[in-house]
C-alpha positions, 0 to 999 in steps of 0.5 A: 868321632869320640866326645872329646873330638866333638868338643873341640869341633865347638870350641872351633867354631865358638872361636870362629863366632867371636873372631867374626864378633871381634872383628865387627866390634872393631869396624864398627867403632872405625865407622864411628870414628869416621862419623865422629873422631871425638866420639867416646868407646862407652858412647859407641859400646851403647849403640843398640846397633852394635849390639844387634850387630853382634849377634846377627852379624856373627851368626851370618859368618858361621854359617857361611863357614857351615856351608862353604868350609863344613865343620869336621873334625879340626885334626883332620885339618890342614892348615895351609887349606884352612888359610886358603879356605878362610880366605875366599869365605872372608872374600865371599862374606865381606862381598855379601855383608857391603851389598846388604847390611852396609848399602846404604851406611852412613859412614859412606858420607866419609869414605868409598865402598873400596875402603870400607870393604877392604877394612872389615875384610882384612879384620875379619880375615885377620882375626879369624885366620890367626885364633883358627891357626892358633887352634889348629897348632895346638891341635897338630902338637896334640896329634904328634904327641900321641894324644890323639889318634884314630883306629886304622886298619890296613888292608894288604898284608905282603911288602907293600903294608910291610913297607908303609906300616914300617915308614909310619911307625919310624917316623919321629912324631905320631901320624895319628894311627892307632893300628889295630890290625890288617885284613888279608887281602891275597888269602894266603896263610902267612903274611909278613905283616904278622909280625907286626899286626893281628890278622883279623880276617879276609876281605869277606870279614871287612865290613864286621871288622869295621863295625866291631873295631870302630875303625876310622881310617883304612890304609889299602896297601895292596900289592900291584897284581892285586889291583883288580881286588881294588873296586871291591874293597872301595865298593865294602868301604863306600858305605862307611864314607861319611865317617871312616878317612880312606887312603890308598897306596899309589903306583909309580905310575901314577906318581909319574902322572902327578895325580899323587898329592903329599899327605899334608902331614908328613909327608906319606906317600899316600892317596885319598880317596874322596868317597863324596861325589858333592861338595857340601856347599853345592848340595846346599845350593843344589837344594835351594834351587829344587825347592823354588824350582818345584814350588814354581813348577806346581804354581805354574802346572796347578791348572794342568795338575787339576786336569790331570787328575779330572781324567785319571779320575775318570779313565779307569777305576782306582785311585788317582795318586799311586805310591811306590816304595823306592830307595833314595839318599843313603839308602832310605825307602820313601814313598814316590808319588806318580799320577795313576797310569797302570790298573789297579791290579798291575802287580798283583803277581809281583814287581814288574817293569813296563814297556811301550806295548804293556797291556796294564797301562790305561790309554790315559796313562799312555798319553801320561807317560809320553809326554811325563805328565804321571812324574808331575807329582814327583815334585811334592817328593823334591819337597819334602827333601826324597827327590831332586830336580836333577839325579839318578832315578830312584828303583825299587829295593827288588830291582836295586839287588839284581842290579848291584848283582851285575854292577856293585857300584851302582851303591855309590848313586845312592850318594845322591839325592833321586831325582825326576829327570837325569841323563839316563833317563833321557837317554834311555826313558823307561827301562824295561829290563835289567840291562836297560837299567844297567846301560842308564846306570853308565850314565847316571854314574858319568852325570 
């Protein structure tokens, strides 16, 4: 996102801070109007509590939008879904507002909670939705006028990119493309969209291209007996997912089926793909529950904990606590925390996967990793933010190469967060080779 985009993401939610302001202010003098209908607007402009409203209560909104509408980029918006989204937060918010800060108002010695709740709904909704459309109206004429736009690279190269590179260049407004390019995706050594656009390499050269031309959207507009090409060009493009916009031509097919939404544009005939296997508002939740469920789990477990450690002290020479590097979330190495349950030596030859019958581990360590009590300590990992309760299981960078080796989309589990326990895991326990992980893999992806 360039500076400029920045900019206007915090003068949005600047506008969102003081509609959600404005709107209080004109609550709270209708409650005091309530109270008192002779009362003065200075009167009321000096009530200490409306000035400590004005600060906490915005704040609140804003974060609910944080969390439940995430901030983006406002010309990736579109208005109906900001209308419907400003909506249900307003709903939410003003819920949330009557239970706690207007409990026990004073105003309700004069009206119904029914009353109150539907005036600052509809002023907070009210005030809001309008400064966002006016916003976001200046921000479409913006985008339609040329001013903004974002570096797009279409990877195809034959009729179907021919065709769509045509439709969007003929249309009267600009869609926000500032075409740079195609990536030839058949190898052939004439395209017909050379007439048109620089080829700048082969599906091998996606990702330095991405990197070299700062590219914010992909349209792939591959021809119908390309398709199997499909997985492998979302499988290079899913690492750039948090920060490049992904659309695909759809078949006819799947325009019969109906699983083909409008671009909220213009009206491109074009899917996009949602590389976020979350939604942000659940990953807040998510979080919150791992860390009042870990804090409990090791209150409840410190006796066991303490035992534990007394018996892996006196099983077998070494350390109690055994770190391992593995990779989490986006791809970044941490250090797992496990109760000892393998000799000191396990892998002085190398990384090596255990079984039921594995000779390195201690006959504590066995009783240990029947019944998990060596995962225990995974919890101050769900603490510090490298694991979850719930997700995939975490493997080493060795065992991960092989994998994708085998199943390139095992990259896209490294969209969430680890975790202690998962389907997987359940089902399959501890793998022992790679094709055991391979089968927990199919799992962890469905879960």
């Amino acid at each position: 996102m360039t500076g400029q985009r920045r900019l206007e993401l915090i003068i949005y939610r600047i506008a969102d801070f003081l509609s959600a302001a404005l709107a209080w202010l004109l609550f709270f003098i209708y409650r005091k109007n309530l109270e008192n209908p002779q009362a003065e607007i200075s009167g009321i402009i000096h009530d200490p509590k409306l000035w400590q409203g004005l600060l906490l209560i915005p704040v609140i909104w804003v974060l609910l939008y944080s969390v439940f509408d995430r901030y983006r980029d406002i010309y990736r918006y579109s208005r109906l879904e900001t209308i419907k989204t400003t909506f249900f937060i307003s709903l939410m918010g003003t819920l949330l507002l009557l239970f706690t800060v207007l409990r026990d108002d004073s105003a309700l010695k004069y009206t119904s909670y029914l009353h109150l709740f539907f005036r600052l709904f509809s002023l907070h909704f009210g005030i809001t939705v309008v400064v966002r459309m006016v916003i976001l109206t200046i921000a479409s004429r913006r985008l339609k006028s040329g001013k903004v736009s974002y570096n797009t690279l279409i990877i195809g190269g034959d009729n179907n990119a021919c065709e769509l590179y045509e439709e969007i260049k003929s249309r009267p407004h600009s869609l926000g493309h500032s075409f740079l390019g195609f990536i030839d995706s058949n190898g052939k050594s004439s395209n017909i969209l050379e007439k048109y656009l620089p080829k700048l390499g082969k599906l091998k050269d996606l990702d330095r291209v991405i990197r070299e031309k700062n590219i914010e959207e992909v349209i792939v507009a591959v021809e119908t007996s390309e398709h199997g090409k499909l997985k492998q060009i979302l499988d290079t493009l899913f690492d750039y997912s948090d920060r490049i916009l992904i659309k695909v031509i759809p078949d006819t097919y799947d325009i019969m089926l109906g699983t083909v939404k409008m671009n909220h544009i213009y009206g491109a005939v074009l899917i996009e793909i949602e590389q976020e296997l979350m939604p942000y508002w659940q990953k807040v939740v998510k979080r919150a529950m791992d860390i009042i469920i870990s804090l409990t789990a090791l209150i409840i477990l410190s006796p066991l904990i303490l035992f534990t450690i007394i018996k892996v002290k006196l099983s077998s020479p070494g350390p109690v606590f055994y770190l391992q590097e593995r990779i989490g979330l986006n791809g970044k190495p941490f250090n797992i925390i496990k109760f000892r349950s393998m000799v000191v030596s396990a892998e002085e030859n190398g990384p090596q996967l255990s079984n039921d019958h594995d000779t390195r581990v201690t006959p504590w360590g066995r009783i240990m990793r029947k019944w998990r009590l060596d995962e225990i300590p995974q919890f101050f990992n769900v603490l510090k933010g490298d694991m979850s309760i719930v997700g995939p299981r975490p493997e080493r960078k060795y065992y991960i190469d092989l994998i994708t080796k085998e199943a390139p989309h095992y990259k896209h589990l490294l969209k969430v967060r680890p975790g202690i326990t998962s389907w997987g895991q359940v089902k399959y326990g501890y793998a022992s080779n790679v094709q055991q992980m391979l089968q927990r893999l199919k799992f962890d992806i469905l879960s």
